[in-house]
C-alpha positions in Angstrom: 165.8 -26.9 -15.9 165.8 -28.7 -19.0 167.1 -27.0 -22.4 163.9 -25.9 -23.6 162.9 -24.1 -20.5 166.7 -22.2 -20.6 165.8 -21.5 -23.6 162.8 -19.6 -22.9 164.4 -17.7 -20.4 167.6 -16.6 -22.4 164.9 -15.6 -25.0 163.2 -13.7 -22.3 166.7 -11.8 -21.1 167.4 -11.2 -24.6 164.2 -9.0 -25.2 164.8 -6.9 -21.6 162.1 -8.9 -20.1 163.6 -10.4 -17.0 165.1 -8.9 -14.0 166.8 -10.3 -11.2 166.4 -10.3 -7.8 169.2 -11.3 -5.6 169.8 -12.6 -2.1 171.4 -13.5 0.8 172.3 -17.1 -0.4 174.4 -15.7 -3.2 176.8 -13.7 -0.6 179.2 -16.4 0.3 182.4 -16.3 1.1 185.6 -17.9 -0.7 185.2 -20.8 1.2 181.5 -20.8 0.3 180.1 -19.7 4.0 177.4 -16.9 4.5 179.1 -13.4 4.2 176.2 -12.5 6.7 177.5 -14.8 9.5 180.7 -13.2 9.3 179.3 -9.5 10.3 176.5 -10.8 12.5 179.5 -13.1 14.5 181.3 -9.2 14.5 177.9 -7.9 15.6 177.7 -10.4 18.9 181.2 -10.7 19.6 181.4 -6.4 19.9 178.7 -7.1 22.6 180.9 -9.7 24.2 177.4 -11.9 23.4 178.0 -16.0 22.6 176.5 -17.4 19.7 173.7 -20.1 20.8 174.4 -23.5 21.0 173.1 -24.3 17.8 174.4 -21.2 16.0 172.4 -18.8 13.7 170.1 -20.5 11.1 172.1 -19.9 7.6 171.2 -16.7 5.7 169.1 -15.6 8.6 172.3 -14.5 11.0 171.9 -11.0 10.9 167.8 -11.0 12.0 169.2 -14.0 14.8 172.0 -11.5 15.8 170.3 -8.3 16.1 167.6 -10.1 17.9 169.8 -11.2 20.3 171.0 -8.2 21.1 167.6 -6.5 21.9 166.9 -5.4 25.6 171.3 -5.3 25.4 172.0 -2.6 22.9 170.7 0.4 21.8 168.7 -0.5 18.6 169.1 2.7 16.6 173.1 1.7 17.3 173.1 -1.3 15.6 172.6 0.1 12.0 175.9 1.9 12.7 177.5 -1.1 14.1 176.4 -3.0 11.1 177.8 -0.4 9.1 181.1 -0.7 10.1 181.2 -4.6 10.3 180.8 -4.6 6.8 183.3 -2.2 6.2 186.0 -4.3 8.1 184.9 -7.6 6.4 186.2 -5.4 3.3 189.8 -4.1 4.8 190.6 -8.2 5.6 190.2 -8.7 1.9 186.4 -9.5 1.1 186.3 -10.5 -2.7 183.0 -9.8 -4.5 181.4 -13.3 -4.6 181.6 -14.8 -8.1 177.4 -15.3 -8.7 177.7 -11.1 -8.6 180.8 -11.1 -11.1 179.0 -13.2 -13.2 175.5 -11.7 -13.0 177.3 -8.1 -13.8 178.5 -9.8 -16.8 175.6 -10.8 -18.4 174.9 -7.2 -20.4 171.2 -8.1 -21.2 170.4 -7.5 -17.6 169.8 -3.5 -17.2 167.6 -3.7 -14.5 168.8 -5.5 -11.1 167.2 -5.8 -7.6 169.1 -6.7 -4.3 167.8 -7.2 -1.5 171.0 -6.9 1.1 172.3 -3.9 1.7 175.8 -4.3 0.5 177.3 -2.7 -2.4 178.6 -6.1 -3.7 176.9 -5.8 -6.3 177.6 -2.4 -7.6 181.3 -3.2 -7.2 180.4 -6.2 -9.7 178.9 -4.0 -12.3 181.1 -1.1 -11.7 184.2 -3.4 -12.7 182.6 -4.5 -15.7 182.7 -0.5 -16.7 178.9 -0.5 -16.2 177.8 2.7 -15.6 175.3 2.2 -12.2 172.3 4.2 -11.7 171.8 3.1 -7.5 167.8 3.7 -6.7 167.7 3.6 -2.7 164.2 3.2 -1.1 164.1 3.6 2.0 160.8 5.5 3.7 163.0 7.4 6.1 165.3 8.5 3.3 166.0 12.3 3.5 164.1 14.1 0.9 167.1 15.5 -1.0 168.6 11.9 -1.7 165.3 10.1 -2.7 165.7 8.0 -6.5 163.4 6.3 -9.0 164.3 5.1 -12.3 164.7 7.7 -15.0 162.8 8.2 -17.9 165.2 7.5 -20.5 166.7 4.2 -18.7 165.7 2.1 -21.8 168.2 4.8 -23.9 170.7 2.5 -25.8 174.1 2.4 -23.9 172.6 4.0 -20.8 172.9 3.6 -17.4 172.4 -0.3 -15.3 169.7 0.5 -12.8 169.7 -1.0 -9.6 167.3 -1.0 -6.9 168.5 -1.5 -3.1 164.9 -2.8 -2.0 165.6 -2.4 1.6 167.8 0.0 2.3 171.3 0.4 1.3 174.1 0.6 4.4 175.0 3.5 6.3 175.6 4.8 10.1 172.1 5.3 10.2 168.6 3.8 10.6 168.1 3.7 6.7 168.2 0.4 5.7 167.0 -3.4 7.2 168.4 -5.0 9.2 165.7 -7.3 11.2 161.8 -9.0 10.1 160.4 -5.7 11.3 162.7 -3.7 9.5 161.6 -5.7 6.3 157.7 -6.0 7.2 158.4 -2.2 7.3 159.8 -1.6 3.9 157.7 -4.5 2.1 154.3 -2.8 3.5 156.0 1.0 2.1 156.5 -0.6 -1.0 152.9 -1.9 -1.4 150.9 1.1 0.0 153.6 3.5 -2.5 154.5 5.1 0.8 157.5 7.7 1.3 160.4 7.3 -1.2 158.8 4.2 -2.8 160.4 4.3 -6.1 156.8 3.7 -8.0 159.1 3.8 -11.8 161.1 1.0 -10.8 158.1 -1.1 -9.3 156.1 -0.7 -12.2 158.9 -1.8 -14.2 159.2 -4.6 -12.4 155.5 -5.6 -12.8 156.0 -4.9 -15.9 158.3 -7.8 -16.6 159.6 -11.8 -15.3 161.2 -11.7 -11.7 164.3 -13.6 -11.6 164.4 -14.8 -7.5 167.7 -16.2 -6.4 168.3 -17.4 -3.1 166.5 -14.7 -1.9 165.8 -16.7 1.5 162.6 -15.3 2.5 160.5 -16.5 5.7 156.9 -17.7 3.7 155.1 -14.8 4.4 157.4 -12.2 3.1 157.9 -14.4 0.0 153.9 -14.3 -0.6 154.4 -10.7 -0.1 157.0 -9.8 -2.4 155.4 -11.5 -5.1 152.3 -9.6 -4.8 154.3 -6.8 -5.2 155.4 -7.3 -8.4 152.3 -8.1 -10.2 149.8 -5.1 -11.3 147.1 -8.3 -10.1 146.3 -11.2 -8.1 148.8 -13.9 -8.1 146.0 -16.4 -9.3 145.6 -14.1 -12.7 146.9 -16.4 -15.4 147.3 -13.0 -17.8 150.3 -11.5 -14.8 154.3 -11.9 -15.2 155.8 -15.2 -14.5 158.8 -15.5 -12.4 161.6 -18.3 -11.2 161.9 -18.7 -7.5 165.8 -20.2 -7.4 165.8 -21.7 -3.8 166.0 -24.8 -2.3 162.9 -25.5 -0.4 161.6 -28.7 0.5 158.6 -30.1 -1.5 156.7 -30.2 1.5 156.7 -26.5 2.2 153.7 -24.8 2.5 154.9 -22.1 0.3 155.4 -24.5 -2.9 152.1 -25.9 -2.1 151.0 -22.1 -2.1 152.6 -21.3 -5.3 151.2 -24.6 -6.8 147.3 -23.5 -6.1 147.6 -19.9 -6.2 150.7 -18.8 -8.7 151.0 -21.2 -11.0 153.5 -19.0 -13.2 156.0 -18.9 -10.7 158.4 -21.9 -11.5 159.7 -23.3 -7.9 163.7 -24.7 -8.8 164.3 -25.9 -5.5 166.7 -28.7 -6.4 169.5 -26.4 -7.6 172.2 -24.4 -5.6 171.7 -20.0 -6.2 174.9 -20.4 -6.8 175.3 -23.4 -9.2 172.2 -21.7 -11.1 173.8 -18.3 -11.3 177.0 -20.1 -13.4 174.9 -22.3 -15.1 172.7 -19.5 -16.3 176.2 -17.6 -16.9 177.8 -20.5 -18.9 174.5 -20.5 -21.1 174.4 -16.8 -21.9 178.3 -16.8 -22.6 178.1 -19.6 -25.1 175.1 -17.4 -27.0 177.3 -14.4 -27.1 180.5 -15.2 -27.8 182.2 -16.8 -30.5 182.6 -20.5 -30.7 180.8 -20.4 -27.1 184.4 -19.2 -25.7 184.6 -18.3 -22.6 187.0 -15.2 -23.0 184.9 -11.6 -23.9 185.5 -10.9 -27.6 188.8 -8.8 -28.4 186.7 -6.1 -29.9 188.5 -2.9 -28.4 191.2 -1.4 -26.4 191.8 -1.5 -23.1 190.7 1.8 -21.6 193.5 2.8 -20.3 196.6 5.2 -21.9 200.0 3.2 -22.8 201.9 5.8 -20.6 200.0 5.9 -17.3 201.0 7.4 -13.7 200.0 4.1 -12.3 199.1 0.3 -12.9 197.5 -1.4 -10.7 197.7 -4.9 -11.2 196.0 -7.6 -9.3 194.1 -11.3 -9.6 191.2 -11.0 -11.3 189.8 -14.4 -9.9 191.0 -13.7 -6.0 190.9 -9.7 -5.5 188.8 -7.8 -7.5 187.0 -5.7 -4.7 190.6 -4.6 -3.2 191.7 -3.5 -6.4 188.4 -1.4 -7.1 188.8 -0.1 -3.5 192.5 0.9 -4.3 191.8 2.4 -7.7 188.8 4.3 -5.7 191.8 6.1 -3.7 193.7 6.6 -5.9 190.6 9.4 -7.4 190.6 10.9 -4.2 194.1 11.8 -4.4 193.5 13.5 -7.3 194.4 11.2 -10.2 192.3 11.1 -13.1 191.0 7.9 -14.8 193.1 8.5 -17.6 195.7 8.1 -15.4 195.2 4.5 -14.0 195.7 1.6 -15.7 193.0 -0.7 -14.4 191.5 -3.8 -16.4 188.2 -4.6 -14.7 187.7 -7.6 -16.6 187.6 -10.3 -14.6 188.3 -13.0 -17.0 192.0 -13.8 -18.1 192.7 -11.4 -21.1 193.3 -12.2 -24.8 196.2 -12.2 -26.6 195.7 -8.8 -28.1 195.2 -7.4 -24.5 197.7 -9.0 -23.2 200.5 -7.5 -25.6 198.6 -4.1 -24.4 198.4 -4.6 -21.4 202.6 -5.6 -21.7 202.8 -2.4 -23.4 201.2 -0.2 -20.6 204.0 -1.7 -18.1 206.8 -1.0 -20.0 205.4 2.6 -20.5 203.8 3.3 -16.7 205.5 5.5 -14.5 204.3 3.4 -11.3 203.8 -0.4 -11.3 201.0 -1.3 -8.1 200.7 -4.7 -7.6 198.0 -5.6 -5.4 199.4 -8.8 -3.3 197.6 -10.7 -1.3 198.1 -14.8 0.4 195.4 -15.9 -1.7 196.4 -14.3 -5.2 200.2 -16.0 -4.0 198.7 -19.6 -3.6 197.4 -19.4 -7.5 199.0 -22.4 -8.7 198.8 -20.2 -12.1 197.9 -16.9 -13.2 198.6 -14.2 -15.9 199.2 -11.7 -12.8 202.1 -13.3 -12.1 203.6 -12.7 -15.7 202.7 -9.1 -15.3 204.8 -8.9 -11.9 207.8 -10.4 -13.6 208.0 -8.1 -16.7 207.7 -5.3 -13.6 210.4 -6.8 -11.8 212.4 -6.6 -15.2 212.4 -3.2 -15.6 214.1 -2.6 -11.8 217.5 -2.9 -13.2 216.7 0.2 -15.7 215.6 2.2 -12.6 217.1 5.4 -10.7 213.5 6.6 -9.3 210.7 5.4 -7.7 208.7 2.6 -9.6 207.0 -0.3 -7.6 205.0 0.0 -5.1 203.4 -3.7 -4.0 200.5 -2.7 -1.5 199.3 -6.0 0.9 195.6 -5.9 0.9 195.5 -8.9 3.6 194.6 -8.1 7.4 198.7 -8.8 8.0 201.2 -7.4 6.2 204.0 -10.7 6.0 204.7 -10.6 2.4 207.9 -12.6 3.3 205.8 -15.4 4.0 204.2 -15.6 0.4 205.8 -18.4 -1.3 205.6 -16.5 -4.9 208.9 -15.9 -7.3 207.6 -12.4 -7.8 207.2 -11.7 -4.1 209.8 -13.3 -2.9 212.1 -11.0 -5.4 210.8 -8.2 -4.1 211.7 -8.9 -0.5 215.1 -10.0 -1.4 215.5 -6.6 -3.0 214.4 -4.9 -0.1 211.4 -3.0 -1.7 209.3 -1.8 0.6 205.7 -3.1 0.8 202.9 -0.8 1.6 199.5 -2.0 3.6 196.4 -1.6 2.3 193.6 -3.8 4.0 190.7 -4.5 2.3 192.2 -2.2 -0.7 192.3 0.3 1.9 195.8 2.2 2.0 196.9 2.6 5.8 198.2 6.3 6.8 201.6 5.6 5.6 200.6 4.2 2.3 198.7 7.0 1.7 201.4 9.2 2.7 203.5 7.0 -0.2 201.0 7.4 -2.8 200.6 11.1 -2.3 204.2 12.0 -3.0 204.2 9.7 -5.7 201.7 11.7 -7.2 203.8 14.9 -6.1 206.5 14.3 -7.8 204.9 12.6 -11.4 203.0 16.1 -11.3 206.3 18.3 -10.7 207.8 15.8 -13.5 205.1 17.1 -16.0 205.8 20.7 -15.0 209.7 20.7 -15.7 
């Protein structure tokens, strides 16, 4: 786009008037392939079914897959199997693509629409200390858990609200997994059918759709869009939306959009992804000073000086393991107040930083989540962090770090990183957490860690 027309849309975020819609394309992997290969390849290989010659078509795996395995498996199975595909593809270390850390940085959005039924995106916004409002339709949904956007959404330092379109994951037949699925939910969503969350649509036609990579056949695409406006596509006086997807000039969608939708701008010669980070670098350079890249130093960290535990981990390589580790770290009964956890994602300032110094030299437990690719960092401000911990070992009589492997393997003697490597010379043991997921033994660790910080309080 050129700079006037990112103008206009900045302008547009600014004022609460765009909402984005996000897709399959942006779910890619650290090595940039489709997240959705990797479960649907899961999905086959638990059937002991080979892939085709040709392999799935990218960002369609998971309708290819399941389609497969009709006339084979159980169909009201697969939504379980799904399920738990997604959850493994978490223990081995999934990180939260960057297009979703960025997106859940860019405050103006407060509405947000994906169409996968991940919580990628929630993990995103959650780390940003968004609050998240989740609105689930889904027409089978039991009646108890059905959602819509609240009344007072638009309050000033409410709730993000996001809206799983097609389901969101669980063991059972409640969200999409194949085109029927989808034809299902897109038709429930157009006829206001059970659980259609009709506050949250008619927000949506309310404002500008921001598609990206959503990866839709045509006619769900023609669909969707339909949806969204209170009239016909053809009205000049409806919304406007961007479609961020790289279609070929002759497809007969973009000749569709050109006759009939002539609001929708088509950007088909830009990556999702590249957009998402363009769009990202654009709205950074409005809101912070100088166009800086770093948030502004306008607070303190959340977290106490004197905490039970710190978890410390790579913002840029494991992010989603350290939310999942914090996450257990509630269930075993310790407060927020009692974890130091920076969600940023960005490298801190230097006012941060001599906090965040502060809160290791005053924590009772030092977690450092360690994982091959956070040791491969040929720099990082992680690392300082694990040396001033490291420091403070020759001080030490009691139990104080606890480094937790969040890979698939736990080798950490094959890490070539100084902190690491000290650790293993010292013999300190390494817990295993996969995926930010603490193994029985870990648990086991962390739960008489806990113990005895709470009989400490007591004496």
């Amino acid at each position: 786009m050129k700079d006037a027309a990112w103008g206009r849309l900045l302008a547009m975020m600014r004022d609460g008037m765009v909402v984005p819609v996000v897709g399959a394309r942006l779910l890619r992997d650290a090595d940039g392939g489709s997240l959705q290969a990797r479960v649907a390849a899961k999905l086959l290989a638990d059937y002991e079914i080979a892939l085709p010659p040709g392999g799935l078509t990218p960002y369609r795996e998971l309708n290819e897959a399941v389609s497969l395995l009709k006339g084979t498996a159980d169909m009201q199975d697969l939504y379980g199997d799904i399920h738990l595909a997604m959850r493994d593809l978490r223990k081995q270390g999934l990180q939260v693509p960057a297009p979703m850390q960025q997106l859940a940085q860019i405050s103006d959005f407060r509405l947000l629409v994906t169409l996968t039924p991940d919580d990628l995106l929630l993990q995103a916004l959650q780390a940003e200390g968004r609050a998240v409002n989740e609105v689930v339709h889904s027409p089978k949904l039991p009646t108890s858990e059905g959602s819509d956007l609240p009344l007072d959404w638009q309050e000033k330092g409410g709730a993000t609200q996001l809206l799983y379109l097609f389901g969101k994951a669980r063991p059972t037949p409640l969200f999409a997994i194949h085109d029927e699925d989808v034809l299902e939910y897109a038709h429930n969503v157009i006829a206001r059918g059970s659980h259609a969350p009709t506050a949250f649509l008619g927000a949506l036609q309310d404002r500008n759709l921001l598609l990206i990579g959503c990866n839709f056949p045509d006619w769900l695409s023609r669909f969707i869009l339909r949806a969204a406006r209170k009239g016909r596509l053809a009205d000049q006086k409806g919304g406007r939306e961007w479609l961020v997807e790289p279609l070929r000039q002759e497809d007969p969608f973009i000749g569709f959009l050109g006759k009939y939708s002539p609001e929708t701008a088509v950007l088909s010669n830009v990556d999702p992804v590249e957009f998402v980070a363009e769009l990202h670098r654009r709205w950074m350079a409005e809101h912070l000073p100088g166009g800086s890249a770093v948030k502004p130093d306008d607070g303190e960290p959340p977290t106490p000086e004197s905490a039970m535990f710190f978890v410390s981990y790579s913002r840029t390589t494991d992010l989603a393991p350290a939310l999942a580790l914090v996450a257990r770290l509630r269930e075993l009964g310790v407060a927020d107040n009692e974890i130091w956890f920076d969600g940023q994602t960005l490298e801190p300032a230097d006012r941060w930083r001599q906090r965040i110094h502060d809160g290791i030299r005053g924590c009772r437990y030092f977690l450092p989540v360690v994982s091959r690719a956070a040791a491969t960092r040929p720099e990082a401000f992680v690392f300082r962090e694990w040396e001033q911990a490291t420091d403070r070992l020759p001080e030490m009589n009691r139990a104080f770090l606890l480094p937790l492997v969040v890979d698939a393997e736990n080798h950490p003697e094959t890490y070539n990183q100084a902190s690491v490597q000290a650790w293993v010379t010292r013999g300190i043991n390494f817990g295993h957490a996969p995926g930010g997921e603490p193994d029985g033994r870990a648990v086991d660790k962390l739960r008489q860690l806990v113990r005895e910080a709470r009989s400490r309080a007591t004496t």
